[in-house]
N, C-alpha and C positions, 0 to 999 in steps of 0.2 A: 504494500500500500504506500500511494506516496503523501508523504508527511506534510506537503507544502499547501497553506489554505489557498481554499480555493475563491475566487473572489466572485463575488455578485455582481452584476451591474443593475441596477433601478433603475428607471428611466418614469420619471413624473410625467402623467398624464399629458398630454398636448393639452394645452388651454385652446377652444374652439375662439377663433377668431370672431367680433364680435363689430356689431355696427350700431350708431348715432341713429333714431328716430326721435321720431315729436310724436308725442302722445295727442290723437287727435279728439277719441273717443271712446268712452269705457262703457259695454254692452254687457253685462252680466260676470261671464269667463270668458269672455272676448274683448281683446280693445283692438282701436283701429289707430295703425301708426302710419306716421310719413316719411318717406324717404325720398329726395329727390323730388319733389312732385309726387312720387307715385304713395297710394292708402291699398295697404294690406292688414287684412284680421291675422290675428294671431292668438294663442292662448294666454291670458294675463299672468298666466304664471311665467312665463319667458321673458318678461319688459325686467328690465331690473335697472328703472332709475331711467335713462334714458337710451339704456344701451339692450340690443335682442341679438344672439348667437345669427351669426350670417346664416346656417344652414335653416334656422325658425326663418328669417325672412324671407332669403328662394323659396319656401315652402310655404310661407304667407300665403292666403287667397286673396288675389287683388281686389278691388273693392271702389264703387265709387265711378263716379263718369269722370271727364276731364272738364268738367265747367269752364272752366281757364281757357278753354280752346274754343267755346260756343260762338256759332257765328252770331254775333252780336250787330246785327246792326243801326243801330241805335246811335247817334252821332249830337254833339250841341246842335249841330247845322239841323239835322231832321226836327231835336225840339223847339229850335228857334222858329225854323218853319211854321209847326202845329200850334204855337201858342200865337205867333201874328194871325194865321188863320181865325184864331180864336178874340182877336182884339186884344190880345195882351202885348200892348209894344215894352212898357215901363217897369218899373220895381211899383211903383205907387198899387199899376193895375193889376201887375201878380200878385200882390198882397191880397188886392181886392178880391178877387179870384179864384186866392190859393188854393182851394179844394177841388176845383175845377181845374185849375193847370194840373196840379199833383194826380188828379186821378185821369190823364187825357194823357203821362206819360207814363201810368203804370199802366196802361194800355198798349203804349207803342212796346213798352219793353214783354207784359203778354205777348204781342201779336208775334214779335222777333221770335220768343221763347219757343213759341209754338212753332215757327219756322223753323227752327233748329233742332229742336224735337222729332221734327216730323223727316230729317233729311238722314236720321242719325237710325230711326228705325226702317 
């Protein structure tokens, strides 16, 4: 038998490389985090503070439309347009107004919405 110890090598686990989110939304046992632009669910037990193991995020389910990208079209020029239409040249007579300009452009931005809504399905 040879007398000389024998030696071990350990090797500590790999720490899983791990990545920065925002906490966007917390559902239950589900939050929805951001990365880049992009919202994936993932299980809340994996969020640890503001960091989730890369391999939870590739395996995140993406989640969420890209609002950001909607065609919008909705412009000051288009509301400028709608309120002269409307007799509203001045600050005096948006004032007068107000609830009638404000609901005459939560209108144009419905009608965009639905334009865009409609191009995406």
């Amino acid at each position: 038998m040879d007398d000389e110890a024998t030696e071990l090598t350990v090797q500590a686990p790999k720490r899983k490389r791990r990545v920065t989110v925002r906490l966007a939304e917390r559902r239950h046992q589900i939050v929805i985090v951001e990365k880049d632009g992009e919202f994936r669910c993932i299980p809340v037990d994996e969020l640890d503070g503001d960091k989730v193991p890369s391999d939870v995020w590739d395996a995140g389910q993406p989640f969420g439309e890209k609002w950001e990208e909607m065609d919008f079209d909705v412009t000051a020029q288009t509301i400028a347009d709608l309120w002269r239409k409307m007799g509203i040249w001045t600050i005096e007579e948006l004032q007068a107004q107000r609830n009638q300009a404000y609901q005459a452009v939560c209108g144009l931005a419905r009608e965009a919405l639905i334009r865009d809504l409609k191009r995406r399905l």
